[in-house]
PDB file of N, CA, C and O in Angstrom:
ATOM      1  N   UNK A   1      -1.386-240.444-128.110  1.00  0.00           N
ATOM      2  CA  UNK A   1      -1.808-240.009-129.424  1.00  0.00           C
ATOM      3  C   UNK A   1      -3.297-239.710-129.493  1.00  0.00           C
ATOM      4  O   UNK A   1      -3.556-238.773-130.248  1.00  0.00           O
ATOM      5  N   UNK A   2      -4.374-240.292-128.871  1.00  0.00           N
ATOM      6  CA  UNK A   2      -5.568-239.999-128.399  1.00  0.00           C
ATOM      7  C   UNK A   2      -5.434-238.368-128.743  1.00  0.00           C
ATOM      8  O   UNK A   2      -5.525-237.774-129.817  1.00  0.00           O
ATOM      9  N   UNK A   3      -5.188-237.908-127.423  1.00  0.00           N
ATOM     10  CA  UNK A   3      -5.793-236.109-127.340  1.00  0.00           C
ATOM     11  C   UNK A   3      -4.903-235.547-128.917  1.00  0.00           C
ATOM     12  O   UNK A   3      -5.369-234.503-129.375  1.00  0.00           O
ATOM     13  N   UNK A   4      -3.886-236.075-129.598  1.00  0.00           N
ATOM     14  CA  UNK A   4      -3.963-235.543-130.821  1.00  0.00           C
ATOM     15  C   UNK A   4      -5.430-235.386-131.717  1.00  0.00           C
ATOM     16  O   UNK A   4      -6.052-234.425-132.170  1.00  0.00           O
ATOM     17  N   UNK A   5      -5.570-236.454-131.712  1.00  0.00           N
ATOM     18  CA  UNK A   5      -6.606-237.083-132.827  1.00  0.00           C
ATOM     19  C   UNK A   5      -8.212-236.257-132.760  1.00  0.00           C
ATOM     20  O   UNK A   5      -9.209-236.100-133.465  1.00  0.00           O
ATOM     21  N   UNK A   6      -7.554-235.785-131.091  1.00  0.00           N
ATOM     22  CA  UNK A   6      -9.580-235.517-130.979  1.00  0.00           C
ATOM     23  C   UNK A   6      -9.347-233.333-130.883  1.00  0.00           C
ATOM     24  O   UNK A   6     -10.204-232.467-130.705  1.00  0.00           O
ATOM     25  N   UNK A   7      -7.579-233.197-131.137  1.00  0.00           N
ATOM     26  CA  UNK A   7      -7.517-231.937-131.165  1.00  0.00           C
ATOM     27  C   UNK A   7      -7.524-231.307-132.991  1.00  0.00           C
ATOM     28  O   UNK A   7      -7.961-230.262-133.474  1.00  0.00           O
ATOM     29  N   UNK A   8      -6.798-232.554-133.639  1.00  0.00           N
ATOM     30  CA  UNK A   8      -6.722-232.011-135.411  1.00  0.00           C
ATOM     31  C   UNK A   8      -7.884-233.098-136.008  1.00  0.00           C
ATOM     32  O   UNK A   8      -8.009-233.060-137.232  1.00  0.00           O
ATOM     33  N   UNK A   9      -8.595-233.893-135.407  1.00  0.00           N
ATOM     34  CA  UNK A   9      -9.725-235.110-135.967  1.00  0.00           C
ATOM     35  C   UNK A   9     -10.641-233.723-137.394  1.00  0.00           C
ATOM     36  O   UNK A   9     -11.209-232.631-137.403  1.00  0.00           O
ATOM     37  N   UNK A  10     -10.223-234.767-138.294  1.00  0.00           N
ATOM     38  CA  UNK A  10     -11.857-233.852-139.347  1.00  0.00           C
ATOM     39  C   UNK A  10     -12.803-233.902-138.571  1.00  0.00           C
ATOM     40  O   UNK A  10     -13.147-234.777-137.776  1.00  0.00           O
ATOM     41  N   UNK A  11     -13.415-232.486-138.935  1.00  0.00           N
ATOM     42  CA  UNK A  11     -14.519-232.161-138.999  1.00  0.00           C
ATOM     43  C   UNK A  11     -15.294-232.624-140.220  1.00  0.00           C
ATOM     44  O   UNK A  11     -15.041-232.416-141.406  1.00  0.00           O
ATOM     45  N   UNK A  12     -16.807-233.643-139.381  1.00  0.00           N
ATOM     46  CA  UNK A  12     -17.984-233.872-140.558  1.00  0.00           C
ATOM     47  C   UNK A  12     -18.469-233.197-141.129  1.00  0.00           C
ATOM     48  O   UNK A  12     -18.062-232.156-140.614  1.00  0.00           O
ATOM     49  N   UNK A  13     -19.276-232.834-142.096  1.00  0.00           N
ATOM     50  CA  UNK A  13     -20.346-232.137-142.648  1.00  0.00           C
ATOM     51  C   UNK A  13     -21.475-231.864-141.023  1.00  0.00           C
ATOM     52  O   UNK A  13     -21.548-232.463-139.950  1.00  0.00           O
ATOM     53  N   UNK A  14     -22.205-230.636-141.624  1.00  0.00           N
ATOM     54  CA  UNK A  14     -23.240-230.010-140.411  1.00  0.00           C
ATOM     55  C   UNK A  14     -24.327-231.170-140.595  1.00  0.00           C
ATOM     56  O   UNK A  14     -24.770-231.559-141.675  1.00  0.00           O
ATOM     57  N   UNK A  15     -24.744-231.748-139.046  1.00  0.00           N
ATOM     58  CA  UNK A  15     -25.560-232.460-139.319  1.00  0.00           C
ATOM     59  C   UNK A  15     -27.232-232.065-139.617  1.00  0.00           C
ATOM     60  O   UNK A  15     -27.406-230.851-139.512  1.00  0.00           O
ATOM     61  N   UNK A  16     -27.908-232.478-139.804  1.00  0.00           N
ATOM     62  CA  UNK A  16     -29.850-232.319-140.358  1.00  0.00           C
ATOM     63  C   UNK A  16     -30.698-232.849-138.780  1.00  0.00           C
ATOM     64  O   UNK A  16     -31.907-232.621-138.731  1.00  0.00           O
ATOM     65  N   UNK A  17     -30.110-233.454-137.701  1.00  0.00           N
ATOM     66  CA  UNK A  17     -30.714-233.694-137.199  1.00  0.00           C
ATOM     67  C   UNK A  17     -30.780-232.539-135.696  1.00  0.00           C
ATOM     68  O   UNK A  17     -29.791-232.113-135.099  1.00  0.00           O
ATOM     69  N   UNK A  18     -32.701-232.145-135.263  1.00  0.00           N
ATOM     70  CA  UNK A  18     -32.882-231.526-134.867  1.00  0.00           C
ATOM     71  C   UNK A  18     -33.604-229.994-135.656  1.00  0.00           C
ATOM     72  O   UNK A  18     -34.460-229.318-135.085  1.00  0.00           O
ATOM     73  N   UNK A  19     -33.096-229.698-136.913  1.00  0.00           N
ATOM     74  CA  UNK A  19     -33.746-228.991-137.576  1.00  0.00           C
ATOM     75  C   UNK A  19     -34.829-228.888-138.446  1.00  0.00           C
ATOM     76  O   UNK A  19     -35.079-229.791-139.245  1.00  0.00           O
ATOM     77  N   UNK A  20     -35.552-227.783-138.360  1.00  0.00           N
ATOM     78  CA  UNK A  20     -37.006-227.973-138.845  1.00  0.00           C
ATOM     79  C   UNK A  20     -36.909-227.886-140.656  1.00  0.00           C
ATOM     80  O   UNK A  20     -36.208-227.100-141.293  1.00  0.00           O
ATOM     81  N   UNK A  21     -37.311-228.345-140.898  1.00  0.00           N
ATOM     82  CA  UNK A  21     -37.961-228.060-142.469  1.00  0.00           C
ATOM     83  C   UNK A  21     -39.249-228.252-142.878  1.00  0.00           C
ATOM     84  O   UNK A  21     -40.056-228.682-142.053  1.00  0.00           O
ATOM     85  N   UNK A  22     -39.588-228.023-143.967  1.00  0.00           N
ATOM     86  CA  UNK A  22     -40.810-227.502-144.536  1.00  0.00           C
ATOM     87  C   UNK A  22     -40.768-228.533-146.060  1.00  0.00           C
ATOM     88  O   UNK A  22     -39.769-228.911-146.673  1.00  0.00           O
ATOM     89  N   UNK A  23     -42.302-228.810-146.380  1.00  0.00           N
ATOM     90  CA  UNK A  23     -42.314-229.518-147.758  1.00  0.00           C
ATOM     91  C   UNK A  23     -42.191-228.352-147.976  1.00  0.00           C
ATOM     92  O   UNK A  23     -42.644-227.391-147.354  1.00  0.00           O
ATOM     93  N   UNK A  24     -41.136-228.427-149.495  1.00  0.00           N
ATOM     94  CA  UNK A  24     -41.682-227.073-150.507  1.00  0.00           C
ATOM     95  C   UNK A  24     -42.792-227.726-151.410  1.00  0.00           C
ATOM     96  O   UNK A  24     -43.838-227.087-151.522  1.00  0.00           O
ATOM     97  N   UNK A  25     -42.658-229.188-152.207  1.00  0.00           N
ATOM     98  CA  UNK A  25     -43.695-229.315-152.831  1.00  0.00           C
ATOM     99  C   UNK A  25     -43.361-231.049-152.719  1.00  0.00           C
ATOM    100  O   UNK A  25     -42.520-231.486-151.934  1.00  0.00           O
ATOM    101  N   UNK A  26     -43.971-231.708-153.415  1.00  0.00           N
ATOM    102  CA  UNK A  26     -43.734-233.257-154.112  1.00  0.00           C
ATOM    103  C   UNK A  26     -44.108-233.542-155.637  1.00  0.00           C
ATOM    104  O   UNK A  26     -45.136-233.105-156.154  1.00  0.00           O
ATOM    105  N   UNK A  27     -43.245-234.254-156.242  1.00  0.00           N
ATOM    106  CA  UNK A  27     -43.068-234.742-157.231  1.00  0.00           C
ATOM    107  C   UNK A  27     -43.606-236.315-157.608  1.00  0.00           C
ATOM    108  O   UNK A  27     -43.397-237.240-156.823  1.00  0.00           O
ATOM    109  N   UNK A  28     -44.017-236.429-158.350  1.00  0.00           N
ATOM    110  CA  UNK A  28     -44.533-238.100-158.767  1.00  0.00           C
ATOM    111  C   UNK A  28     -43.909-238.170-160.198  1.00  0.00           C
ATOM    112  O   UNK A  28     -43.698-237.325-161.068  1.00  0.00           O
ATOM    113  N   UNK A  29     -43.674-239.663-160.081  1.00  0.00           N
ATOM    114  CA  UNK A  29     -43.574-239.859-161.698  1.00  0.00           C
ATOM    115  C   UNK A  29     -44.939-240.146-162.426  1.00  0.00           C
ATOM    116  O   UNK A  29     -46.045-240.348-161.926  1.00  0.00           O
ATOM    117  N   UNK A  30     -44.572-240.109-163.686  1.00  0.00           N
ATOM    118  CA  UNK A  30     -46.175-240.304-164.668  1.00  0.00           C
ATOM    119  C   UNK A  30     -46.791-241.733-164.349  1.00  0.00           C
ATOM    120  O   UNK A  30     -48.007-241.690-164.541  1.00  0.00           O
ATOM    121  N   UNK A  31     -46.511-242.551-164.073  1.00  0.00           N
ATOM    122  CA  UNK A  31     -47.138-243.790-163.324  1.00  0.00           C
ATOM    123  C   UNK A  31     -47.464-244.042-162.407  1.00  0.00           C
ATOM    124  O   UNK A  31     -47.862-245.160-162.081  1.00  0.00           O
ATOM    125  N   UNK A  32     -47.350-242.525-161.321  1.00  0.00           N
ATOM    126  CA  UNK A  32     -47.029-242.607-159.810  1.00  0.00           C
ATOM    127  C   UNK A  32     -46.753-243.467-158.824  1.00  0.00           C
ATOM    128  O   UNK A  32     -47.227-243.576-157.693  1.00  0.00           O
ATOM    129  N   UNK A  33     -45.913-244.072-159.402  1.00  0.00           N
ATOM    130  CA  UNK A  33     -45.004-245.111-158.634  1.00  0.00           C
ATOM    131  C   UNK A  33     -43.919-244.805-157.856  1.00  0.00           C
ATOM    132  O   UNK A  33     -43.338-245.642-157.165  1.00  0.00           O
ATOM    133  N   UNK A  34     -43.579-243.513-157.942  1.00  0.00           N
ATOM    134  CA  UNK A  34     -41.965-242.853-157.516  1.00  0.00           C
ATOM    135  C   UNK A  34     -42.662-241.384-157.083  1.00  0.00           C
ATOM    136  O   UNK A  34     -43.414-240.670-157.746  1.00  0.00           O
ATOM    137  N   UNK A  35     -42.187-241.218-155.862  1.00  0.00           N
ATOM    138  CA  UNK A  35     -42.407-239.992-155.366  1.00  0.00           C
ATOM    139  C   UNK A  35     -40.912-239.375-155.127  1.00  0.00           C
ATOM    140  O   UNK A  35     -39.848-239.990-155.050  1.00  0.00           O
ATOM    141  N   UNK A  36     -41.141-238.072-155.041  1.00  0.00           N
ATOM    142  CA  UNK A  36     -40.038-237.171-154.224  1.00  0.00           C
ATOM    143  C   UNK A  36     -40.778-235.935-153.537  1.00  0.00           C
ATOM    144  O   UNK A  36     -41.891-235.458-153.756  1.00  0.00           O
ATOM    145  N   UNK A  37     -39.737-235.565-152.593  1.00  0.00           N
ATOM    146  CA  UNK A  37     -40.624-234.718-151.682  1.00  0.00           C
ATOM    147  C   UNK A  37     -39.026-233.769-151.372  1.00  0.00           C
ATOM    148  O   UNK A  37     -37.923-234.028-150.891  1.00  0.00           O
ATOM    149  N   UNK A  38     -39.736-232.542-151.990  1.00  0.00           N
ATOM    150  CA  UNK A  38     -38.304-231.889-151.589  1.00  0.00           C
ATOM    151  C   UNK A  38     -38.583-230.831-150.412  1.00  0.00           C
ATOM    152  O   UNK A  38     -39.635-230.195-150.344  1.00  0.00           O
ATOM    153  N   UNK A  39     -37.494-230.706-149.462  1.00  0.00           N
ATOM    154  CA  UNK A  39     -37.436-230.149-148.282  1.00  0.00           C
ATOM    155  C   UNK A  39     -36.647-229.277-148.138  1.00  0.00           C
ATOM    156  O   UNK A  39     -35.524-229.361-148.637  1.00  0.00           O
ATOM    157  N   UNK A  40     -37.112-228.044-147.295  1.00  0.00           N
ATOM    158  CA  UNK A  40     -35.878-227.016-147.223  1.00  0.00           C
ATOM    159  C   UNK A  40     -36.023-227.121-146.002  1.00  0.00           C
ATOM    160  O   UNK A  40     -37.122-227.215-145.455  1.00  0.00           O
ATOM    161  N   UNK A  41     -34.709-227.119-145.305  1.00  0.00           N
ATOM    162  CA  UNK A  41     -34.171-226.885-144.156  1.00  0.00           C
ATOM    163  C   UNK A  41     -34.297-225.449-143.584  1.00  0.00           C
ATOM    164  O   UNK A  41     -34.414-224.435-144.274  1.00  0.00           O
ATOM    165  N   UNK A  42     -34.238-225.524-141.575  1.00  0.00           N
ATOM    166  CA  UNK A  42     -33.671-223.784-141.785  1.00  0.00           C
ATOM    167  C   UNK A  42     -32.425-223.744-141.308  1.00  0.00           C
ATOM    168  O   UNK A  42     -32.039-223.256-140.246  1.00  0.00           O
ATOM    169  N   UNK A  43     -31.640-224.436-142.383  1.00  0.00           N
ATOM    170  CA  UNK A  43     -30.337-223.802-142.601  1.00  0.00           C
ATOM    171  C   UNK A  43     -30.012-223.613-143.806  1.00  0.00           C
ATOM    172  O   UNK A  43     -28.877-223.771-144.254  1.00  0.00           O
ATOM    173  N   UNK A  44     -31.064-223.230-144.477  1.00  0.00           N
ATOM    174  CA  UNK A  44     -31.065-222.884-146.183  1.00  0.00           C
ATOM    175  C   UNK A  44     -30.622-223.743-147.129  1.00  0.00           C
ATOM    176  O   UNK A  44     -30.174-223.373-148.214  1.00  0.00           O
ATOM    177  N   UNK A  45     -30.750-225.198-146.678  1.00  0.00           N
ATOM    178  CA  UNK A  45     -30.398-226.174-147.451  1.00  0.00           C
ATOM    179  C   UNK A  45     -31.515-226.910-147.957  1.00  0.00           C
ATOM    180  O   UNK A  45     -32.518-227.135-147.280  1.00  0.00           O
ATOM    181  N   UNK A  46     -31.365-227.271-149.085  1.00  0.00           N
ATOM    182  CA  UNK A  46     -32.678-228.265-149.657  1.00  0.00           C
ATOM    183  C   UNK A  46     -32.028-229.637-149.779  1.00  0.00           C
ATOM    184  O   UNK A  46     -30.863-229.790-150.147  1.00  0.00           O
ATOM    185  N   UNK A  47     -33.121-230.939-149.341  1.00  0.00           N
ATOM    186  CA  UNK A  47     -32.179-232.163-149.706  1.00  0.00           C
ATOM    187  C   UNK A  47     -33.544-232.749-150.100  1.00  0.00           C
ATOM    188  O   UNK A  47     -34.462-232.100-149.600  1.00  0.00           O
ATOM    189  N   UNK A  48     -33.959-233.830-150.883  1.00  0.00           N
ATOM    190  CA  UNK A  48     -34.932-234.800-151.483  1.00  0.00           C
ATOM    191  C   UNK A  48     -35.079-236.004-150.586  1.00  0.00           C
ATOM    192  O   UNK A  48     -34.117-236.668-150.200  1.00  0.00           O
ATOM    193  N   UNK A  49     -35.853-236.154-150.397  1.00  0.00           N
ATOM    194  CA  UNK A  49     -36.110-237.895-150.213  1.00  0.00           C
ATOM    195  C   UNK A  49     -37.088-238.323-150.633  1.00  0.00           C
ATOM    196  O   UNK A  49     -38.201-237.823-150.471  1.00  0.00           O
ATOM    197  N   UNK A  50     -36.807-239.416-151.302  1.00  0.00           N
ATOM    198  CA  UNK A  50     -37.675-240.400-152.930  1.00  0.00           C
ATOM    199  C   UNK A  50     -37.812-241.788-151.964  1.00  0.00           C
ATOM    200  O   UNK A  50     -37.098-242.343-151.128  1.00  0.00           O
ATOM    201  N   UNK A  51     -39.162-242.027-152.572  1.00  0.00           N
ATOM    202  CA  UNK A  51     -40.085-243.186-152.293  1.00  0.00           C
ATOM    203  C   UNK A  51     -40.397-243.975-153.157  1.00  0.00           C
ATOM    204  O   UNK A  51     -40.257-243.242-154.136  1.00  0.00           O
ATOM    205  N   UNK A  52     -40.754-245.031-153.598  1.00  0.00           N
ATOM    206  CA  UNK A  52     -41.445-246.287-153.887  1.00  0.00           C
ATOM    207  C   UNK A  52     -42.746-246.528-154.118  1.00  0.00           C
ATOM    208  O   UNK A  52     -43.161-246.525-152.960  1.00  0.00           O
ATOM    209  N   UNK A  53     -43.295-246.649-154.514  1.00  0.00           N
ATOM    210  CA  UNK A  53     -45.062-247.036-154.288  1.00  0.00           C
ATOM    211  C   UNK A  53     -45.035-248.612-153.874  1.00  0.00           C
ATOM    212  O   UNK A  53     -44.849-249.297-154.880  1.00  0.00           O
ATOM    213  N   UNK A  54     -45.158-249.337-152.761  1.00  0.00           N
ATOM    214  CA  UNK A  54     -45.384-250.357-152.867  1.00  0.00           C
ATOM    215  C   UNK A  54     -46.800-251.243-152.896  1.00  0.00           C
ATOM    216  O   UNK A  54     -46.726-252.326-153.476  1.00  0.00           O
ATOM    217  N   UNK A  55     -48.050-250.876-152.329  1.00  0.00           N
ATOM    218  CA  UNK A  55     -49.073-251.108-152.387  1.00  0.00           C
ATOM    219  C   UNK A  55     -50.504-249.737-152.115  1.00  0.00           C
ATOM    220  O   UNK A  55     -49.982-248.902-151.376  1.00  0.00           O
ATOM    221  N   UNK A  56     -51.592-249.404-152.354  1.00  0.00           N
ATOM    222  CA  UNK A  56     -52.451-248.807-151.752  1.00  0.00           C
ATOM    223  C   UNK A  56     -51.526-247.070-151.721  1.00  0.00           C
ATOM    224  O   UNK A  56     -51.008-246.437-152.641  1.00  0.00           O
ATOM    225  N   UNK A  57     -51.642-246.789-150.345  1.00  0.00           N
ATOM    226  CA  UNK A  57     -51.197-245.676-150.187  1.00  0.00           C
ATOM    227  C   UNK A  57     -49.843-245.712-149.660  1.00  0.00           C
ATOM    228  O   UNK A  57     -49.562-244.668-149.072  1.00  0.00           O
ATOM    229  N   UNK A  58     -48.963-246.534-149.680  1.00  0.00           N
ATOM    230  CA  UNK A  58     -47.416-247.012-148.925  1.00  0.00           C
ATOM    231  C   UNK A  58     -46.455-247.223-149.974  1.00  0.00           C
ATOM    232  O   UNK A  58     -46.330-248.100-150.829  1.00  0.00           O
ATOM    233  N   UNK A  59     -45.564-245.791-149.571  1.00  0.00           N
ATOM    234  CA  UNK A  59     -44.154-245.657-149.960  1.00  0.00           C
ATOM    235  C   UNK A  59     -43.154-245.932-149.298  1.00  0.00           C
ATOM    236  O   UNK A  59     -42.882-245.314-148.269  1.00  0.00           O
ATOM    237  N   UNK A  60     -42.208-247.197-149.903  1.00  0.00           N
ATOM    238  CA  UNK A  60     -40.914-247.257-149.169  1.00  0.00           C
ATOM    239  C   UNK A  60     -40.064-246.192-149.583  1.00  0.00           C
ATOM    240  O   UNK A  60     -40.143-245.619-150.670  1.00  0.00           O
ATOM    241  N   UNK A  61     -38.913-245.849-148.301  1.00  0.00           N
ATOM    242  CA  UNK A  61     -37.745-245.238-148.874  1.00  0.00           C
ATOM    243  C   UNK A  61     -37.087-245.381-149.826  1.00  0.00           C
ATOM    244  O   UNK A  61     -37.378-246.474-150.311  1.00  0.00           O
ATOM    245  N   UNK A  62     -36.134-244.757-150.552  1.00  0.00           N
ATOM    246  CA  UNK A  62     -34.998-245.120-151.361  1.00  0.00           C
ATOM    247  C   UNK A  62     -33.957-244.915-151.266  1.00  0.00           C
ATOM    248  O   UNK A  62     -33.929-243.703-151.052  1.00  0.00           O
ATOM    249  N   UNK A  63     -32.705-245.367-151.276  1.00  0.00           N
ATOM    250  CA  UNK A  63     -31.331-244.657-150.774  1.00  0.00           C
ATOM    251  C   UNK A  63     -30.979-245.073-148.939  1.00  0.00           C
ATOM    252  O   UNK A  63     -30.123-244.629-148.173  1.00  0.00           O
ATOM    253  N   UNK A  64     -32.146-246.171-148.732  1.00  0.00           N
ATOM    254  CA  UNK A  64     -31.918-246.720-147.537  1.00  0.00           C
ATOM    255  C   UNK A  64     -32.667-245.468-146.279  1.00  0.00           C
ATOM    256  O   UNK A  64     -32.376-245.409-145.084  1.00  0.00           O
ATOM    257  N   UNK A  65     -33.410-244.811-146.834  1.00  0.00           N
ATOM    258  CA  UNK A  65     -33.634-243.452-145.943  1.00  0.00           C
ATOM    259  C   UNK A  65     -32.905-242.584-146.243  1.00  0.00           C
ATOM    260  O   UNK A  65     -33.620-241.588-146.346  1.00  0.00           O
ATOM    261  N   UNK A  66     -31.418-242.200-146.555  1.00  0.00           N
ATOM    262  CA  UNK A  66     -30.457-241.513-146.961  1.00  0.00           C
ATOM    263  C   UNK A  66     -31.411-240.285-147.633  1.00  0.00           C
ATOM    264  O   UNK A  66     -32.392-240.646-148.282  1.00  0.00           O
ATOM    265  N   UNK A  67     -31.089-238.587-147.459  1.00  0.00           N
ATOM    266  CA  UNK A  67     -32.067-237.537-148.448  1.00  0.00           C
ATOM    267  C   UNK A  67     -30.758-237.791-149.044  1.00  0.00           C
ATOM    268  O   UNK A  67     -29.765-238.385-148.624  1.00  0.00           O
ATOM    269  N   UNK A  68     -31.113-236.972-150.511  1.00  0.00           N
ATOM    270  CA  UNK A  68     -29.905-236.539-151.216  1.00  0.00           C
ATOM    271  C   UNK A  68     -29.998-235.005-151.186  1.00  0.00           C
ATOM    272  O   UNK A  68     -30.994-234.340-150.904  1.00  0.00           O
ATOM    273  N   UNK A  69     -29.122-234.691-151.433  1.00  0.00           N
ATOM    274  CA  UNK A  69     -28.394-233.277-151.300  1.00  0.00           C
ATOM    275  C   UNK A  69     -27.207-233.041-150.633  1.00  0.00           C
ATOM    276  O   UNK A  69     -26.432-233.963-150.380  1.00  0.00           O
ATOM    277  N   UNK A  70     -27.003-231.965-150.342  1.00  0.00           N
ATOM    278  CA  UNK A  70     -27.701-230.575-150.634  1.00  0.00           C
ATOM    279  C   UNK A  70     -27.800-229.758-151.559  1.00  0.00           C
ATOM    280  O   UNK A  70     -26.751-229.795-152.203  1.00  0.00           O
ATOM    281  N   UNK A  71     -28.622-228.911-152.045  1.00  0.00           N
ATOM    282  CA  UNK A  71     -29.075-228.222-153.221  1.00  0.00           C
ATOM    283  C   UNK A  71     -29.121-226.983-152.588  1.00  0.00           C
ATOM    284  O   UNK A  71     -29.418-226.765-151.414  1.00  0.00           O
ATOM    285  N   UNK A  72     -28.709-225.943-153.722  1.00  0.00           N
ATOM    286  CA  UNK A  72     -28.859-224.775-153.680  1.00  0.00           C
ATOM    287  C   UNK A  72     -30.409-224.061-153.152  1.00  0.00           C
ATOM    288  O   UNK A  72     -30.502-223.242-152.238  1.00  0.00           O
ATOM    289  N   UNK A  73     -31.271-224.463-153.766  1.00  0.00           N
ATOM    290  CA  UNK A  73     -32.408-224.100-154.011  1.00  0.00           C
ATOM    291  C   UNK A  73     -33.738-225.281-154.006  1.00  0.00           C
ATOM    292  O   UNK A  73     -33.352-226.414-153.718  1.00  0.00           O
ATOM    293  N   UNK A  74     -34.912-225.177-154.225  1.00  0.00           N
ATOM    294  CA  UNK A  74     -35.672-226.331-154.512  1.00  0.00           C
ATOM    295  C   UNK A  74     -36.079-226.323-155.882  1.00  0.00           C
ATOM    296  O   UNK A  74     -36.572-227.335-156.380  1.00  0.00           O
ATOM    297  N   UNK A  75     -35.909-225.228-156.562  1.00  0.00           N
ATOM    298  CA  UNK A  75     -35.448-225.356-158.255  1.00  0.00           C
ATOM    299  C   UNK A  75     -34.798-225.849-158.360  1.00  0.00           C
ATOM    300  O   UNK A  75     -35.182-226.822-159.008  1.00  0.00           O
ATOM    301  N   UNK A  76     -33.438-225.946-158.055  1.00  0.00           N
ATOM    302  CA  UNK A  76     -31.894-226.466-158.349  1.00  0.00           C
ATOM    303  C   UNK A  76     -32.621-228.099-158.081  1.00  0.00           C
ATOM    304  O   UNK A  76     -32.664-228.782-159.104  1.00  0.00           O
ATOM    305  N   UNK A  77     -33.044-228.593-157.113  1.00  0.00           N
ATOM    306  CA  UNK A  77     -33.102-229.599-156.489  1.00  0.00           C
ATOM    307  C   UNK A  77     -34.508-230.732-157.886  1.00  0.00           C
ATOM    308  O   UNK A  77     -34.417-231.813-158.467  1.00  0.00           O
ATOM    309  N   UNK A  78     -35.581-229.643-157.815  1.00  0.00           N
ATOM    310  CA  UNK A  78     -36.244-230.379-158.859  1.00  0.00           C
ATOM    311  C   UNK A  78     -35.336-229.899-160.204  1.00  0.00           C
ATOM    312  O   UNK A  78     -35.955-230.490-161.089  1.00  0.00           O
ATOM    313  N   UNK A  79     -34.548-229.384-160.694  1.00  0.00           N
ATOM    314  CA  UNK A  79     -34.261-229.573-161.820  1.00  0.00           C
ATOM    315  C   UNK A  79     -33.508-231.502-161.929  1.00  0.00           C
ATOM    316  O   UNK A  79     -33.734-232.473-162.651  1.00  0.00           O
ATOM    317  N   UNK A  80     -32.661-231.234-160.865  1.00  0.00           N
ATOM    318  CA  UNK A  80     -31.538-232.579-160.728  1.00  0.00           C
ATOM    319  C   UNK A  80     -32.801-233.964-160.723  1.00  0.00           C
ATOM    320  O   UNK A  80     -32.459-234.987-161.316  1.00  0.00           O
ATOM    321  N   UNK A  81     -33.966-233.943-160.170  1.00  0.00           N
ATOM    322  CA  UNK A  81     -34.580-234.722-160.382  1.00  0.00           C
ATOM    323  C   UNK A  81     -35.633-235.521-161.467  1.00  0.00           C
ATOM    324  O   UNK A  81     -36.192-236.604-161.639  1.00  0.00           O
ATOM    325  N   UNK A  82     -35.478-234.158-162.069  1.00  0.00           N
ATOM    326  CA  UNK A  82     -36.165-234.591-163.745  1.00  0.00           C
ATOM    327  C   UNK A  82     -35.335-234.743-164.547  1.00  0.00           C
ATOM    328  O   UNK A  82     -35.745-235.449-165.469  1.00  0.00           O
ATOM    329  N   UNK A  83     -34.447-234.457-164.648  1.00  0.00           N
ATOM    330  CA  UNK A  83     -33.118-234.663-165.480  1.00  0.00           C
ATOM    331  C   UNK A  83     -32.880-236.151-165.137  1.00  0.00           C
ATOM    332  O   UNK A  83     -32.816-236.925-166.092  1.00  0.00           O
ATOM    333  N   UNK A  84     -32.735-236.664-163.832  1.00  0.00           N
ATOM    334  CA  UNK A  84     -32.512-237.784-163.591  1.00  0.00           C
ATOM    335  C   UNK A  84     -33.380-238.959-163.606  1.00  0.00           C
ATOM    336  O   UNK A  84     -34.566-239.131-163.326  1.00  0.00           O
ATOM    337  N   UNK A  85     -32.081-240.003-164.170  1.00  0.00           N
ATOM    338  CA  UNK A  85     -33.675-241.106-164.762  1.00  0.00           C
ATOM    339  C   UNK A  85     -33.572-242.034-163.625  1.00  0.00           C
ATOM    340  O   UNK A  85     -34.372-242.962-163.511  1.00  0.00           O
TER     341      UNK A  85
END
């Protein structure tokens, strides 16, 4: 049953690793305690990854490292993030 599994097995989502991206910009909240930094891929995907302020100049991850996305656009992407509380 093996060579079944590895002939009809799902297919994952395309993975992010190895490909280049670019900041498009970063986001702070009004206390600047919370960052986001949105990224476009070159595979025309945008995904976020949000930070923490924990002391001085040091942001932890959020979401465990996890980006979120994917987004259409990096409009699409900062809209979902101001909208979101």
């Amino acid at each position: 049953m093996a060579w079944w599994n590895q002939i009809f097995k799902r297919k994952t989502g395309s993975s992010l690793y190895g490909l280049e991206y670019k900041v498009a910009f970063k986001l702070y909240s009004a206390d600047g305690k919370r960052e986001v930094e949105v990224r476009e891929f070159s595979n025309g995907k945008t995904y976020l990854a949000e930070r923490d302020w924990v002391e001085g100049t040091t942001f932890n991850d959020r979401h465990g490292g996890t980006m979120v996305g994917p987004f259409a656009s990096p409009e699409d992407a900062e809209k979902f993030i101001v909208t979101t509380a």
